[in-house]
SEMI-672656 format. One record per residue: residue number from 0; residue in one letter; x, y, z of N, C-alpha, C in turn. Coordinates in steps of 0.02 Angstrom, whole numbers, always signed. Layout:
N
REC    k  r    n_px    n_py    n_pz   ca_px   ca_py   ca_pz    c_px    c_py    c_pz
REC  NUM  A       X       Y       Z       X       Y       Z       X       Y       Z
...
END
This chain:
156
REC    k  r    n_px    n_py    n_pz   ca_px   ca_py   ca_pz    c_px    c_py    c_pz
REC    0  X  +14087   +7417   +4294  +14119   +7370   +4249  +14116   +7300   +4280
REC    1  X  +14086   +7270   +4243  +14094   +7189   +4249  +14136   +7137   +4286
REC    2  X  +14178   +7110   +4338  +14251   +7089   +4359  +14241   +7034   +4318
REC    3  X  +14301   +7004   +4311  +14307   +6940   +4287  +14267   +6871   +4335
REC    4  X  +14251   +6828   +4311  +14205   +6789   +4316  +14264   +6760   +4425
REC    5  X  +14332   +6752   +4390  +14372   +6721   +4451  +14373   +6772   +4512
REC    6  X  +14385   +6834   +4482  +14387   +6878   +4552  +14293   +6883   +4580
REC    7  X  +14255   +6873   +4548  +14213   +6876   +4590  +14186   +6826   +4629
REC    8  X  +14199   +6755   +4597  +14207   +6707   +4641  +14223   +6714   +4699
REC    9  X  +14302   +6741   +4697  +14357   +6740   +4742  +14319   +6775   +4788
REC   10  X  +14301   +6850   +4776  +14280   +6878   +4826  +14214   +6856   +4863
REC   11  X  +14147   +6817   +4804  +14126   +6768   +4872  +14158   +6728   +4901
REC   12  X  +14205   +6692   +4898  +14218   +6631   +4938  +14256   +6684   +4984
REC   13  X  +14300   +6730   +4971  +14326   +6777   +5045  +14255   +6807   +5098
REC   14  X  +14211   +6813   +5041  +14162   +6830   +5115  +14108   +6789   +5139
REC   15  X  +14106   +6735   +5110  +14113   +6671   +5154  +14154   +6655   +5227
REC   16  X  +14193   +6659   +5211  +14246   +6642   +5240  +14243   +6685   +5323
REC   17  X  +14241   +6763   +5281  +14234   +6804   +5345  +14173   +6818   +5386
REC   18  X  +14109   +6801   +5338  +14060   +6786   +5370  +14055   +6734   +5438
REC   19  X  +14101   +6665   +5408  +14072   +6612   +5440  +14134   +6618   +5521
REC   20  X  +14182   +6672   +5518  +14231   +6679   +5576  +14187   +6733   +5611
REC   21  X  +14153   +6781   +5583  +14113   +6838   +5622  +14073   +6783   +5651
REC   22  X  +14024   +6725   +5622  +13991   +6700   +5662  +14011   +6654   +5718
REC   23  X  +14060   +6629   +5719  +14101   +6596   +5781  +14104   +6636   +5823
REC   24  X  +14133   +6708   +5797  +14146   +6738   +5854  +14087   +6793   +5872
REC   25  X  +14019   +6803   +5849  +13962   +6830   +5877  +13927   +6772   +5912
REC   26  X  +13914   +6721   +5886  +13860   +6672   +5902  +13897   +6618   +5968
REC   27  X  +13961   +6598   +5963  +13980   +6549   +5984  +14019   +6591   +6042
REC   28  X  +14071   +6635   +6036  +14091   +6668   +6078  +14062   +6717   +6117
REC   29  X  +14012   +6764   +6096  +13997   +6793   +6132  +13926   +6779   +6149
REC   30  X  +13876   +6748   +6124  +13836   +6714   +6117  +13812   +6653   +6183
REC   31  X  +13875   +6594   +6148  +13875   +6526   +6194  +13904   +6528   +6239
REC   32  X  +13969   +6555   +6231  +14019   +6537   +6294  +14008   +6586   +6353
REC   33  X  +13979   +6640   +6347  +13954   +6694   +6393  +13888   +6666   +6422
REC   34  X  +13823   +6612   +6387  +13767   +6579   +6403  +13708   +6639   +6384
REC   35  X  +13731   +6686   +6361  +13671   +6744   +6339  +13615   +6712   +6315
REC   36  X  +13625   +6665   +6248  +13581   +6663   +6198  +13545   +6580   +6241
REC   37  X  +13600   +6541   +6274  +13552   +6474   +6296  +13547   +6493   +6376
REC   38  X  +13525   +6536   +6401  +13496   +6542   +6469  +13458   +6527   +6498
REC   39  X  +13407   +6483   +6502  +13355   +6459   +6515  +13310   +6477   +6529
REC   40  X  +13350   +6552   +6580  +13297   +6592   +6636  +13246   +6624   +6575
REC   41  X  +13288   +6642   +6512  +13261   +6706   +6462  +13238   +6648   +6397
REC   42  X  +13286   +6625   +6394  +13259   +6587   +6327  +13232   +6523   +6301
REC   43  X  +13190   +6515   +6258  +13130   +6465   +6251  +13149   +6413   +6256
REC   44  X  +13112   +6358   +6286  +13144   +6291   +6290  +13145   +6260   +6232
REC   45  X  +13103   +6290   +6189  +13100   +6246   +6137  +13171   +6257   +6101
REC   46  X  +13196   +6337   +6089  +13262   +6351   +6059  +13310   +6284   +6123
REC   47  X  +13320   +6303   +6152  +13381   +6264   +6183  +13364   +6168   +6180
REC   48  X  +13297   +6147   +6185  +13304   +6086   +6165  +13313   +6062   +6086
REC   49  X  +13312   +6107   +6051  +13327   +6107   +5965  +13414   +6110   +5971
REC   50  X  +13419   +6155   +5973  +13518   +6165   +6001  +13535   +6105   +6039
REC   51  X  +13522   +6080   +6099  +13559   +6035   +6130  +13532   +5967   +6161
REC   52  X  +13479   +5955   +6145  +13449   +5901   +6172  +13404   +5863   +6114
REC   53  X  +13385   +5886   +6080  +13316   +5832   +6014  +13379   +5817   +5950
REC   54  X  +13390   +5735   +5970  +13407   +5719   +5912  +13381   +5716   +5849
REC   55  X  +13411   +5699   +5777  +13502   +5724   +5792  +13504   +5792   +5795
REC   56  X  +13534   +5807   +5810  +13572   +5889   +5845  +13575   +5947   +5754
REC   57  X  +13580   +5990   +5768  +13566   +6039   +5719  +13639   +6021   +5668
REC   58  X  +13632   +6010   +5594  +13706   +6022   +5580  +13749   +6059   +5594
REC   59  X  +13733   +6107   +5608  +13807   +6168   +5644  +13837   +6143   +5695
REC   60  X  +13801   +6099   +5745  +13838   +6076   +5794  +13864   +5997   +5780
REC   61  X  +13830   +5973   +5748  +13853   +5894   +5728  +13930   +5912   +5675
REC   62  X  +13905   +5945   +5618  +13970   +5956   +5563  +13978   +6031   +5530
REC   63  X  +13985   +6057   +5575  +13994   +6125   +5554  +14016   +6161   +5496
REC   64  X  +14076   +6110   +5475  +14103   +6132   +5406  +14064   +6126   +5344
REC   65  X  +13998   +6087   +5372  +13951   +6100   +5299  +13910   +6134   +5308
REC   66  X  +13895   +6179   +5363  +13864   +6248   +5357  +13910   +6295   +5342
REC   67  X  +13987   +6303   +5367  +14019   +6346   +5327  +14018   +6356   +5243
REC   68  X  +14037   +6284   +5231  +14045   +6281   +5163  +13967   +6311   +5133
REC   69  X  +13913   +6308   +5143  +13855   +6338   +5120  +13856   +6397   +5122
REC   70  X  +13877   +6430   +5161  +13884   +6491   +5166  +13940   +6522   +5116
REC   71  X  +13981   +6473   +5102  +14044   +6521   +5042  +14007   +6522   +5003
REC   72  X  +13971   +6448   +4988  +13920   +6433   +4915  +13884   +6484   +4922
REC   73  X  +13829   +6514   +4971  +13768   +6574   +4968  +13819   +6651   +4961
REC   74  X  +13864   +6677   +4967  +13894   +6718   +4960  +13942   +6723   +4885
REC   75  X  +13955   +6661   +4869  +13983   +6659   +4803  +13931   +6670   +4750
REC   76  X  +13853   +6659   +4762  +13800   +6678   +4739  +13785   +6774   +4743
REC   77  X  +13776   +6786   +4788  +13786   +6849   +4821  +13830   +6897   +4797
REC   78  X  +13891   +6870   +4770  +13951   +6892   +4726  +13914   +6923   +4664
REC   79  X  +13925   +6869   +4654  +13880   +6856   +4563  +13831   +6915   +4544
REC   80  X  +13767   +6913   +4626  +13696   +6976   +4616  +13736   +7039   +4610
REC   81  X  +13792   +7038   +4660  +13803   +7122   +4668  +13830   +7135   +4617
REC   82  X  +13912   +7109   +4596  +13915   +7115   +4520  +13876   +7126   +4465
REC   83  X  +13813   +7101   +4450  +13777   +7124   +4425  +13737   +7173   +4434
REC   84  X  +13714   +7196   +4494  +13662   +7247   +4497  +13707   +7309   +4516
REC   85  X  +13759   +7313   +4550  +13796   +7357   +4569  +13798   +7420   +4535
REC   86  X  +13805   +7411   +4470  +13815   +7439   +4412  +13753   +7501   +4407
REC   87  X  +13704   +7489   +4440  +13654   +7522   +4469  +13655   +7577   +4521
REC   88  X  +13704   +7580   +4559  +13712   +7601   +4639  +13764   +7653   +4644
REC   89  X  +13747   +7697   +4682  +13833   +7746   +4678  +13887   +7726   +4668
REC   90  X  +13946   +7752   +4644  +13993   +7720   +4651  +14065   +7730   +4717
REC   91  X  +14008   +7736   +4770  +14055   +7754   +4840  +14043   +7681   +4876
REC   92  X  +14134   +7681   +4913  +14123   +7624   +4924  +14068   +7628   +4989
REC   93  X  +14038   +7668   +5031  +14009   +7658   +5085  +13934   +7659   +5068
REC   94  X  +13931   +7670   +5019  +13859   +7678   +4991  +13833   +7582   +4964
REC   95  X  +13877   +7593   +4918  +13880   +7511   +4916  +13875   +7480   +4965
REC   96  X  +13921   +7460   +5003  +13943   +7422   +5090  +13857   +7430   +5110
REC   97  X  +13837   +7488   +5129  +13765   +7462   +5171  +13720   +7448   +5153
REC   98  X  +13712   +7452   +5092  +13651   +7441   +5033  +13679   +7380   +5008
REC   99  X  +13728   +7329   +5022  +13737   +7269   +5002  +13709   +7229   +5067
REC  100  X  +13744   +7256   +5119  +13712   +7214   +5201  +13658   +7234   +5195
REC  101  X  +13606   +7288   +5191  +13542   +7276   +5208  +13513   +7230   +5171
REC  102  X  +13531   +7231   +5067  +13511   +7164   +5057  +13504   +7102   +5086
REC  103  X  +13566   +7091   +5090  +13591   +7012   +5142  +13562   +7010   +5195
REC  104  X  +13584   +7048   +5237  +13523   +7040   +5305  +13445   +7056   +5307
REC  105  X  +13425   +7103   +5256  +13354   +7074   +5258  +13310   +7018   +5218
REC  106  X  +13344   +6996   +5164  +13332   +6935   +5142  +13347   +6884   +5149
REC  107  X  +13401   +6879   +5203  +13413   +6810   +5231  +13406   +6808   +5302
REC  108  X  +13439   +6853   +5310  +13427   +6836   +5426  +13379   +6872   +5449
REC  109  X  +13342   +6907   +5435  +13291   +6953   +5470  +13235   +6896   +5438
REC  110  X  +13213   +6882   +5382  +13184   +6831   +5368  +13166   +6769   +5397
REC  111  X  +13241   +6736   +5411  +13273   +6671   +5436  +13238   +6692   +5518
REC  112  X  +13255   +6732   +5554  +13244   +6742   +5607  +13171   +6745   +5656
REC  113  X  +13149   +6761   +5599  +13076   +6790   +5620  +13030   +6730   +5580
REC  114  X  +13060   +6699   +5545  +12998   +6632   +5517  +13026   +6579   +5595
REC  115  X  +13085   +6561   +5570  +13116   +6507   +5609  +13119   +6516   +5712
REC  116  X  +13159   +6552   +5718  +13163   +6538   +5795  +13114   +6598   +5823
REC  117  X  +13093   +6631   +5812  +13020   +6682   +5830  +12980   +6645   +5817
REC  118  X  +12953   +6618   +5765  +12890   +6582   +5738  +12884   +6515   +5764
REC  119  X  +12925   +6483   +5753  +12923   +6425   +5772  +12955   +6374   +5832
REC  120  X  +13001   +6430   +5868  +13030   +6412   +5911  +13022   +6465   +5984
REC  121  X  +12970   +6476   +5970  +12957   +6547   +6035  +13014   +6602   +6045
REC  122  X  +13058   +6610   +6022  +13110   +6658   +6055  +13091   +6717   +6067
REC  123  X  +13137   +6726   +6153  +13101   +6803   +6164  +13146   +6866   +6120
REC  124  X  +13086   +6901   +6111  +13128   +6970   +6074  +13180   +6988   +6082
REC  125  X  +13182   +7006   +6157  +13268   +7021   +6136  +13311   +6981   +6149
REC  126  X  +13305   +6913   +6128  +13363   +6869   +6115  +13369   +6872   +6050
REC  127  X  +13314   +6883   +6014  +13287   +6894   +5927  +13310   +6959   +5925
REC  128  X  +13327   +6999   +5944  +13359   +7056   +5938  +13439   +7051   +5936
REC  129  X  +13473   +7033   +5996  +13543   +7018   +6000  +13563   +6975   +5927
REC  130  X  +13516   +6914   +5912  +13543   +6865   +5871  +13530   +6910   +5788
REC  131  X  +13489   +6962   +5781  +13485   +7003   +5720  +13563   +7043   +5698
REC  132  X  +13548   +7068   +5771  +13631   +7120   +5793  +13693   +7075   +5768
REC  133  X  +13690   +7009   +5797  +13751   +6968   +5795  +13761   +6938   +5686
REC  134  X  +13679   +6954   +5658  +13695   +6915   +5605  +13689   +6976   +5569
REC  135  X  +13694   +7043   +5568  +13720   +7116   +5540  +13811   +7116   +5540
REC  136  X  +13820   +7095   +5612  +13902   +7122   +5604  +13917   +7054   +5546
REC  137  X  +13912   +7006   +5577  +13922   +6945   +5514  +13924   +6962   +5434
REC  138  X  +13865   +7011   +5432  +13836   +7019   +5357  +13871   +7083   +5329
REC  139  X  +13876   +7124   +5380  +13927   +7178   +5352  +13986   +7189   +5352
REC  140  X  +14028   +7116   +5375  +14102   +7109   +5350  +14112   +7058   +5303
REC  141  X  +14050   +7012   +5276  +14056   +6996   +5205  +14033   +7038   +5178
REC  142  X  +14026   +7085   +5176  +13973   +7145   +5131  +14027   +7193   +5124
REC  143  X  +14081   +7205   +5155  +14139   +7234   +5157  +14216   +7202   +5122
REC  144  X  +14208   +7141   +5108  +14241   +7108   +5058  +14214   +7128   +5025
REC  145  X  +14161   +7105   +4992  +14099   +7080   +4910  +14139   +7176   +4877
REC  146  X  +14114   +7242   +4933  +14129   +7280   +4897  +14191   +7294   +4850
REC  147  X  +14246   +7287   +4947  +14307   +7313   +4919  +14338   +7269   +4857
REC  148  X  +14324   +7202   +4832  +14339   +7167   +4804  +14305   +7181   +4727
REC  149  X  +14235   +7181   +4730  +14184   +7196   +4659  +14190   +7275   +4654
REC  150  X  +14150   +7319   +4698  +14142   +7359   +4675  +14193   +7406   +4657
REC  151  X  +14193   +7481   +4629  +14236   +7515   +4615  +14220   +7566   +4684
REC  152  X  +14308   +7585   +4688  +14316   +7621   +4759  +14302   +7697   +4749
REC  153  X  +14272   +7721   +4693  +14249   +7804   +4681  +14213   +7842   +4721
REC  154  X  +14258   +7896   +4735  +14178   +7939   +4769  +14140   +7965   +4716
REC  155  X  +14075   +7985   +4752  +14057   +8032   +4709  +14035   +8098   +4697
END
């Protein structure tokens, strides 16, 4: 069944929201402040002079709040697909949940990952591995709103 046009909003902009705190705390916390992902010894110079040295600096680090806010906007989109296609899909919520993240993460970060900082920025694999890992948990606790919020909680 269809939600109303507001709750599905709502529930993108909630997994927005929780997306963009999973990513503080995969990318920035465990990520930056630990030095995993900018290590020098392991990872490409080109990634770490894009991050912290070639002006101007990436928007995430200059104004962060307008990569968040893109992200409510790309998930309030995201809302909208599953609502619509859902209607398609079992109606368990765990069936939904991973068949919504593999959407999301393979059409946006496994994508994103492998054109952008693999392709064009040398990164070694398994930093391209950790940063896949880090943008799954991200993707499957907005993917864990979108359900509990859109879809219906039935087994089947």
């Amino acid at each position: 069944m269809t939600q109303g046009y507001w709750r599905t909003g709502l529930a993108g902009v909630l997994a927005g929201i929780v997306f963009s705190l999973l990513s503080i705390l995969t990318f920035y916390v465990l990520g930056d402040l630990t030095g995993i992902l900018n290590n020098p010894a392991v990872q490409s110079p080109k990634v770490i002079a894009v991050l912290q040295t070639l002006e101007p600096l990436p928007v995430m680090v200059r104004a962060p709040f307008i990569i968040f806010t893109g992200w409510i906007v790309i998930f309030v989109g995201y809302a909208f697909l599953f609502d619509h296609f859902s209607v398609l899909w079992p109606s368990n919520y765990w069936a939904r949940l991973w068949r919504l993240t593999l959407i999301v993460w393979f059409f946006s970060w496994l994508f994103f990952e492998f054109m952008g900082p693999f392709n064009l920025l040398a990164e070694p694999l398994p930093l391209l591995a950790l940063e896949l890992v880090f943008w799954a948990i991200c993707t499957l606790g907005a993917s864990a709103v979108m359900v509990a919020m859109i879809g219906q909680r039935h087994t089947d």
